[in-house]
MARSE-194457 format. One record per residue (C-alpha): x, y, z. Coordinates in steps of 0.25 Angstrom, whole numbers, plus 5000, padded with zeros to 4 digits. Example, Ala and Ser with C-alpha at 12.3 -4.5 7.8 and 13.67 -1.06 7.14 Angstrom:
2
504949825031 505549965029 
REM end
This chain:
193
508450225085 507050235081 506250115079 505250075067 505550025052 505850175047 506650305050 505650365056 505950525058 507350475067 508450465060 507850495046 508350585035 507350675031 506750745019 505850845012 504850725005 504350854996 505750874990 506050804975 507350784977 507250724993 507350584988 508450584978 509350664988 509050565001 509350464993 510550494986 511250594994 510750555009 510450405008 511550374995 510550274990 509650254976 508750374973 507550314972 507450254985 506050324991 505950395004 504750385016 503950505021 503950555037 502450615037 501850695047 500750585052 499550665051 499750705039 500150565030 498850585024 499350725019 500350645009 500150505009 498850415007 498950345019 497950355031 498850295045 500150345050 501350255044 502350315055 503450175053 503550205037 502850075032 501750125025 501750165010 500650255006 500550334992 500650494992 499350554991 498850584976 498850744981 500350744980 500750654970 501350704957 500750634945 501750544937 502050614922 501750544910 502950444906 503250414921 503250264920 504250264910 505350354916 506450274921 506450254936 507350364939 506450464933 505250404940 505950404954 506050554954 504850594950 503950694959 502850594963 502250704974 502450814982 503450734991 504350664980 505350614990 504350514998 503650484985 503950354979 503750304965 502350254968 501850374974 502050304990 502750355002 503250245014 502650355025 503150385040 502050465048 502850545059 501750565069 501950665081 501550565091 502850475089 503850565082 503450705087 505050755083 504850695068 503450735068 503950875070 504950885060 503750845048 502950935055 503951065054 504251025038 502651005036 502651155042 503651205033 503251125021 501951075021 502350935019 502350825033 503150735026 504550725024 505450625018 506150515030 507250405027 508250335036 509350395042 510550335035 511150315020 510950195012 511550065016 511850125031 510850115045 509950215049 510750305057 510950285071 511650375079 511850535078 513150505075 512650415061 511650535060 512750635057 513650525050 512450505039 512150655039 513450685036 513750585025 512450625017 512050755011 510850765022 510750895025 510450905040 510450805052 509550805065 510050735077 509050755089 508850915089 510250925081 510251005067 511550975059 511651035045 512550975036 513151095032 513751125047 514350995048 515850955048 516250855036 516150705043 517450645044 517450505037 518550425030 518250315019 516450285012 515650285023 514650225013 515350085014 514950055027 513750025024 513349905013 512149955004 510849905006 
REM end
């Protein structure tokens, strides 16, 4: 178990925070919860001031700090009046999916000192994207614990349309799995927060 008040880079489901759709589709297909619900950033710590206009690491995700002016979108003519729906979805910057509606982002700086694995991984996506950030939430689907075993790990893998799992050095893809054997909704075992 990891300790601190977030899922920081250990049992985590991760995203591309630059992809339009990240946040509808953890939401509803991974997390089986309301769409709008926002997602926090994992940035590389030495480069928060890159995205975010905030000038300390925030490495527990406490902080709140707006998106830099660089890369947020301007709001169109008529915004306020859209229903909410129609606001929700709308491309507020270059990283829509850790964007909220107010233009802030609840960050988590992965420094290399304390999380050189995590650390790592950003790293390899900034190399092959250009972006050190990506989108982090909780291990788990709504109304059930953070997952705590390898074995709850593969259990929420297979139950959600995640795409891949990574257990230790283990890569399993979805698509080379055997179907998990379950009898009755496994979504009642959990009341809904």
């Amino acid at each position: 178990m990891e300790f601190g008040p977030r899922a920081l880079g250990n049992r985590s489901i991760l995203g591309d925070a630059r992809n339009a759709e990240m946040q509808k589709k953890l939401n509803l297909k991974i997390k089986y919860r309301e769409g709008f619900r926002p997602f926090a950033p994992s940035v590389l710590e030495e480069e928060i001031a890159a995205y975010f206009e905030l000038d300390r690491p925030s490495p527990y995700m406490l902080l709140v700090a707006p998106i830099r002016a660089d890369r947020k979108i301007p709001l169109p003519d008529g915004y306020h009046e859209k229903p909410l729906y129609e606001r929700l979805y709308f491309l507020r910057s270059d990283l829509p999916a850790i964007t909220h509606v107010d233009y802030s982002a609840r960050i988590q700086s992965v420094s290399r000192d304390t999380n050189p694995r995590y650390w790592e991984l950003i790293n390899e996506f900034k190399r092959q994207t250009g972006y050190g950030v990506i989108v982090n939430t909780s291990f788990n689907v709504r109304g059930e614990p953070i997952v705590c075993t390898p074995d709850d790990a593969y259990r929420c893998f297979m139950r959600t349309e995640m795409d891949f799992l990574v257990i230790g050095n283990y890569l399993l893809d979805k698509k080379n799995q055997p179907p998990l054997p379950e009898t009755g909704d496994w979504r009642q075992q959990f009341k809904l927060d």
